[in-house]
C-alpha positions as CSV (number, residue, x, y, z in Angstrom):
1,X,206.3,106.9,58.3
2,X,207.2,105.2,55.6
3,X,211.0,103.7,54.4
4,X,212.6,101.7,51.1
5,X,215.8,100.7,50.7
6,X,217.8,101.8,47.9
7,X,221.5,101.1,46.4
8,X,223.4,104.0,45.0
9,X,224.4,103.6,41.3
10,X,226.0,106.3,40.0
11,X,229.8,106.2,40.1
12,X,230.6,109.3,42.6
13,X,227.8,108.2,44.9
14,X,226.5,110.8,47.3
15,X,229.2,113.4,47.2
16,X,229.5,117.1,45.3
17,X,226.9,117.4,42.6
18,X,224.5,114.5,43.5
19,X,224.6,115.3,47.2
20,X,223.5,119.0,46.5
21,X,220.8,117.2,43.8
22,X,219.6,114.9,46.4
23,X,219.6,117.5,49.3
24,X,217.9,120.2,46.9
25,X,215.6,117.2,46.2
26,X,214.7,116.6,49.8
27,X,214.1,120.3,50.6
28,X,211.3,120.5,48.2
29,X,209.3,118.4,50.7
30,X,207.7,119.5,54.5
31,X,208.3,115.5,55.8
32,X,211.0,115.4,58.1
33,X,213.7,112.7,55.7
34,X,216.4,111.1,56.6
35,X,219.2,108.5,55.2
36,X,219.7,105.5,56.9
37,X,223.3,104.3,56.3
38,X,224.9,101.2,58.5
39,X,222.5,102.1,61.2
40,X,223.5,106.1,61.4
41,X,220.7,108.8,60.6
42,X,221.6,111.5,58.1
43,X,219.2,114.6,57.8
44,X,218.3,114.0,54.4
45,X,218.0,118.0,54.2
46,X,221.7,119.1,55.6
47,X,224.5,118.8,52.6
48,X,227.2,118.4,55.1
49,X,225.5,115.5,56.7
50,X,225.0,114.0,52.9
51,X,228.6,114.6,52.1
52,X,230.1,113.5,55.6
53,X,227.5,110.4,55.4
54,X,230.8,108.8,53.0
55,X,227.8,106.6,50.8
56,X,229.7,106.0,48.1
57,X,228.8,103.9,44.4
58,X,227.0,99.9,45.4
59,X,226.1,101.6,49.2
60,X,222.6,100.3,49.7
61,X,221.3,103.4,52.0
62,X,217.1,103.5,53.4
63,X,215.3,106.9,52.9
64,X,213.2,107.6,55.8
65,X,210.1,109.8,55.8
66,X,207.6,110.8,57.7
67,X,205.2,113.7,57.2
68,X,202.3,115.0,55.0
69,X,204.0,114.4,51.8
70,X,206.1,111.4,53.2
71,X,205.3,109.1,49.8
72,X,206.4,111.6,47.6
73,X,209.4,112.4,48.9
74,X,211.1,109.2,49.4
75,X,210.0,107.9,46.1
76,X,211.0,111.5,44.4
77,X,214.6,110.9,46.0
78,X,214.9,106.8,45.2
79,X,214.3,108.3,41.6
80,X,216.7,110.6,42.1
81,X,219.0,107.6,43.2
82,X,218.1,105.2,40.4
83,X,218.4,108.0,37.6
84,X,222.1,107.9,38.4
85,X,221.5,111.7,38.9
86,X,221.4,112.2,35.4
87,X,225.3,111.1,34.6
């Protein structure tokens, strides 16, 4: 398993277009991923758990991994994240 923190940039946060980015994103990769937000677990791969997750811009959020391609994923999605989702 592996798990970095992250803070979320861009100025919608997680919601509408970066949540189906960041979900999309996720679903590329067999690791079971999840966010980490004040304690609460988030299927990383479920767009209604992104969106109902409320992680809005300056939330610092952990992306949890763990699987075959575990590395690749969170780091792919803290990209994601640090992009700003291309805004």
């Amino acid at each position: 398993m592996i798990k970095k923190e992250v803070t979320v940039l861009n100025v919608t946060g997680l919601h509408a277009r970066p949540a189906s980015m960041f979900v999309q994103t996720a679903g590329k990769f067999k690791s079971k991923i999840f966010v980490i937000k004040e304690g609460n677990s988030i299927n990383a791969k479920s767009i209604m758990g992104i969106m109902a997750g409320g992680i809005a811009q300056g939330t610092t959020i952990e992306i949890q991994a763990e699987g075959e391609d575990e590395t690749e994923a969170v780091d792919a999605l803290i990209q994601l994240i640090n992009d700003k989702f291309g805004e």
